[in-house]
Structures are given as C-alpha cells and as structure tokens.
C-alpha positions in Angstrom: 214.6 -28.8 -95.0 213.6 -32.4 -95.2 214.4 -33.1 -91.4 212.2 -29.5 -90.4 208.9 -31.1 -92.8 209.0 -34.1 -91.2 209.2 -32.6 -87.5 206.2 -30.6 -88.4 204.4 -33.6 -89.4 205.1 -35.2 -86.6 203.8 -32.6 -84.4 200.3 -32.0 -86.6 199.9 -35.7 -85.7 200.7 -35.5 -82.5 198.3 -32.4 -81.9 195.2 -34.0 -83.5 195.5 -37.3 -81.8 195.5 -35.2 -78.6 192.1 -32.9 -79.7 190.2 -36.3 -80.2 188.6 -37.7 -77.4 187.3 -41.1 -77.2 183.6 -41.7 -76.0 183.5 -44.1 -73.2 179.8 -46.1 -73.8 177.4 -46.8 -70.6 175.9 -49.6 -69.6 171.9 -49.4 -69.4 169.1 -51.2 -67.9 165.9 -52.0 -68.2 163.1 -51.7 -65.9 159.5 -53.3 -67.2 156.1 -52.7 -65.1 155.0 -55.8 -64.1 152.3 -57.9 -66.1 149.7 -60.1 -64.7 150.4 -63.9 -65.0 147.3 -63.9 -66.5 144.2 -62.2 -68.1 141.5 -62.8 -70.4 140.2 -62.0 -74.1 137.5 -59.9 -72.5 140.5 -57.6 -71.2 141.2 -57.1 -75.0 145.0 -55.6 -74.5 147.7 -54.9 -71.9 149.1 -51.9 -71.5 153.3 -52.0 -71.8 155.3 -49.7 -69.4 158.9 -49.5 -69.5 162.0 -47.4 -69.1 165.6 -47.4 -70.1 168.0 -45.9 -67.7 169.9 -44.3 -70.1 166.5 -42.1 -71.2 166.4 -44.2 -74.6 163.4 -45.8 -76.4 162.3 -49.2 -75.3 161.1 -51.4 -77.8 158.5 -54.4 -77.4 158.6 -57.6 -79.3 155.8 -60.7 -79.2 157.2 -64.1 -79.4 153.8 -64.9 -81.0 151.9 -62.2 -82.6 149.1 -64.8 -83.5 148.6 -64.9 -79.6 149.2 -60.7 -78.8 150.7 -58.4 -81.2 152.1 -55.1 -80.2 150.4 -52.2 -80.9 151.7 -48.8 -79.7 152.5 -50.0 -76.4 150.1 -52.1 -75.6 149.9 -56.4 -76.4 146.6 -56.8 -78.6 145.3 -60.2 -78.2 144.1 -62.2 -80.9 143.6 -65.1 -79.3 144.3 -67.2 -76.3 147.2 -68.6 -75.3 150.4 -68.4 -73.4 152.5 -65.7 -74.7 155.9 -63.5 -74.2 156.9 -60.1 -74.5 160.7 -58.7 -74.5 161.4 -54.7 -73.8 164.7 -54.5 -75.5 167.0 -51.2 -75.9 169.5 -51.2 -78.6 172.0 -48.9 -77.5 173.5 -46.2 -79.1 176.9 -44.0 -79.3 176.9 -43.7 -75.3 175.2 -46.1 -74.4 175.9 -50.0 -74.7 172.9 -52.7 -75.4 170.4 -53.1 -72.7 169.9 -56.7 -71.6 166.5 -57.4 -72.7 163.9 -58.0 -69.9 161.0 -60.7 -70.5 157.6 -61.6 -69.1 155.6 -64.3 -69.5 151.3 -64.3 -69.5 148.2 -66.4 -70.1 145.4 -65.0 -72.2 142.4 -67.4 -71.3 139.3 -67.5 -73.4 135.7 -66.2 -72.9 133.2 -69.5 -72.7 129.5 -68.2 -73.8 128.3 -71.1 -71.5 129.6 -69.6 -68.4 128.2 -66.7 -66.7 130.2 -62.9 -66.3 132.0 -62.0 -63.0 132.6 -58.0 -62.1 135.4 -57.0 -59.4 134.8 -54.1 -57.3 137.8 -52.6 -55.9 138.9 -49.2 -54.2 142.2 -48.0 -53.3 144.0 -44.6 -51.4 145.2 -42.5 -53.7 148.6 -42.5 -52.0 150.6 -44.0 -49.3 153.6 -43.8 -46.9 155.8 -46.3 -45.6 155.4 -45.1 -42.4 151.6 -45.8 -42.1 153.0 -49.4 -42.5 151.0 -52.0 -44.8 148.1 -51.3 -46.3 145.1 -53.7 -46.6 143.8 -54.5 -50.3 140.2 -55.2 -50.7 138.4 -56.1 -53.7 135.1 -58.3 -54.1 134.4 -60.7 -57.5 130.7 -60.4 -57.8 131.0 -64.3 -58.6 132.4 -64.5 -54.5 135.2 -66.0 -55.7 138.8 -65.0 -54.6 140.5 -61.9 -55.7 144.4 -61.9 -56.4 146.4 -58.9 -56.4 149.5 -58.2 -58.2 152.4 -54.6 -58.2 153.7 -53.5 -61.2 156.5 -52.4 -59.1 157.4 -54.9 -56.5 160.5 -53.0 -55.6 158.5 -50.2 -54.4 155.3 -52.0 -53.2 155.0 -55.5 -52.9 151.6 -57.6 -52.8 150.5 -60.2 -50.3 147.4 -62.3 -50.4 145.6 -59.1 -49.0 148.0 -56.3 -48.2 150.2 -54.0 -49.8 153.8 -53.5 -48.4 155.5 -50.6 -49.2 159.7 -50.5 -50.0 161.9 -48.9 -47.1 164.7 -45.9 -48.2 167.4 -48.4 -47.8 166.3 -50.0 -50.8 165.9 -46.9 -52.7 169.1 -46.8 -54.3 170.7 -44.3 -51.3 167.5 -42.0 -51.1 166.1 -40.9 -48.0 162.7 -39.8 -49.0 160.8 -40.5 -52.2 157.6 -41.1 -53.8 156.7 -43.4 -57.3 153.3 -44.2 -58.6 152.4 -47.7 -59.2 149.9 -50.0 -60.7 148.0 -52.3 -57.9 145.6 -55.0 -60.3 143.3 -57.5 -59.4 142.3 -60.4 -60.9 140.3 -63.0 -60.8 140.8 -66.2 -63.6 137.4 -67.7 -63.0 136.1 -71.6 -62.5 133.7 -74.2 -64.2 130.7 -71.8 -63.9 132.3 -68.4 -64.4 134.7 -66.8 -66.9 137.5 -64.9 -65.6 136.7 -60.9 -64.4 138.2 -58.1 -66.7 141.1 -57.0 -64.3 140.9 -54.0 -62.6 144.2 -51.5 -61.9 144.4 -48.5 -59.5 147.3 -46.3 -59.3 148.8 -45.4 -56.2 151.5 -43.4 -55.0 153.8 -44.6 -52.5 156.3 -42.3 -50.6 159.3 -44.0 -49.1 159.9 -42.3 -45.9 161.1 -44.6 -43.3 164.1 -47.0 -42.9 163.1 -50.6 -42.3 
C-alpha cells in the first residue's frame, strides 16, 4: 500500500511540474524623440515623446527639477540652465528593464535689454524618399541664422538647410513605410537679440525607395 501512495505521489508531482510553464521575459527598448540642444525660457516647456517597444509606459525623470521639472510629459522650466532628462521603462512580468535613454539641453534666459526675434517657417505636409531631399527654409526676423534639428534622425535627418529622408534598407526589413516627425527650428540669439521661441512642423515621411 505504501509502495502504490508513493508512486502516486510521484506522478501528481510529475504531472504539475509539467502543466507549469515558465515565462521567458523580453528585452525592450527605448526610443525618445529628439530634443533640441537648446531653447529658451520664452519656450516655457518641451514637449516629451517616447515609446517602449514592448507597448509599456515610459517614465521621465529631471536630473534637476530646479532647472525643468516634469509635468505630464512635458519639461517645465523654472529657470535656466543646462539640464537632463532620462525616459526609463521598468519592465514587467514579460518584459525585462529597458536601458534608460538620456538627452541633454540648455535653457537660456530672456535679457529685457535685448530686443525679440520671430522665425517664420513653412514645411510640406508630407514627403517621399523618392522626391530626394528636401530643402528647409525658415527666416529669424532678427536675419540671423536658422538651425534645424529631426526628432527622428533615423527616418529624416537635418542638414544645414535640407531634410534627408531614411531609405527601406534602414527600415528594419520594410519595403515601404511612412512615420511622422518633428522638423524644429531654432535660433539661440546674440548680444542684441534674445533667442526665438522655436518653431516645430510635423511632417510625414514615406520610405519608398532603396538607397
């Protein structure tokens, strides 16, 4: 009787061990829109875009929130200064930690002694790879020089005055396919003027042809 208990026991075990499966975790990743290197107090904020690959919430953090503090999704300055901000994604039962991602700006301040400066700037709605690059133009009312930054630089990247759009080959193995990004310029100013709220367009860029 002993011996038949003990087989039986045996056997439960045996059966349960083999209904349990085991979750195997993912690694994630991080991808964080591009911020401008820098901006002013008149801007008052920056907006924060970023997305885990695993579909999870990123999470923003100030390394000095007496500089910007985060404020649903956006950095609030308080004052200026050189400041940081990490996306972060702490994981979760599928997914392992994300490594964090972290960009670096200047906030420069407003000087009531110098005048104002305005930047006009127009940009197509949307774009294909085939038309080749695309020439940026924007104006700063002071006639100073206008500087253009992506907020995707994988899918369109920024020259001095042009815009040049990603190939398929880089699109992780698609053929065809079209993301909206953030085109911002900016000017930081001089001795006579302060710097010119930045100005962003979105565009959308379709991916059509290989390099």
């Amino acid at each position: 009787m002993m011996k038949k208990r003990l087989f039986a026991g045996v056997l439960l075990f045996a059966l349960t061990a083999c209904g349990q499966e085991e979750t195997v975790k993912q690694d994630q990743t991080i991808s964080f829109d591009k911020l401008p290197a820098q901006t002013s107090m008149a801007e008052g904020s920056l907006q924060l875009t970023a997305t885990a690959s695993s579909g999870l919430l990123v999470i923003f953090a100030s390394s000095d929130e007496s500089i910007a503090a985060i404020e649903r999704g956006r950095a609030a300055f308080r004052q200026p200064g050189i400041v940081s901000v990490t996306a972060s994604q702490p994981g979760s039962e599928r997914f392992y930690e994300a490594t964090n991602v972290t960009q670096t700006f200047e906030i420069l301040s407003v000087d009531s002694t110098k005048k104002e400066q305005t930047i006009s700037f127009d940009l197509a709605s949307s774009w294909k790879s085939s038309s080749g690059n695309m020439v940026l133009k924007a104006t700063a009312s002071s006639g100073l020089l206008v500087v253009f930054t992506s907020s995707d630089e994988t899918v369109g990247l920024v020259g001095s005055n042009y815009l040049v759009p990603a190939h398929y080959y880089e699109s992780k193995g698609e053929r065809v396919y079209t993301k909206r990004i953030g085109v911002t310029a900016s000017q930081a100013g001089n001795a006579e003027y302060n710097p010119a709220a930045n100005v962003t367009r979105l565009i959308d860029i379709t991916v059509d042809v290989k390099h």
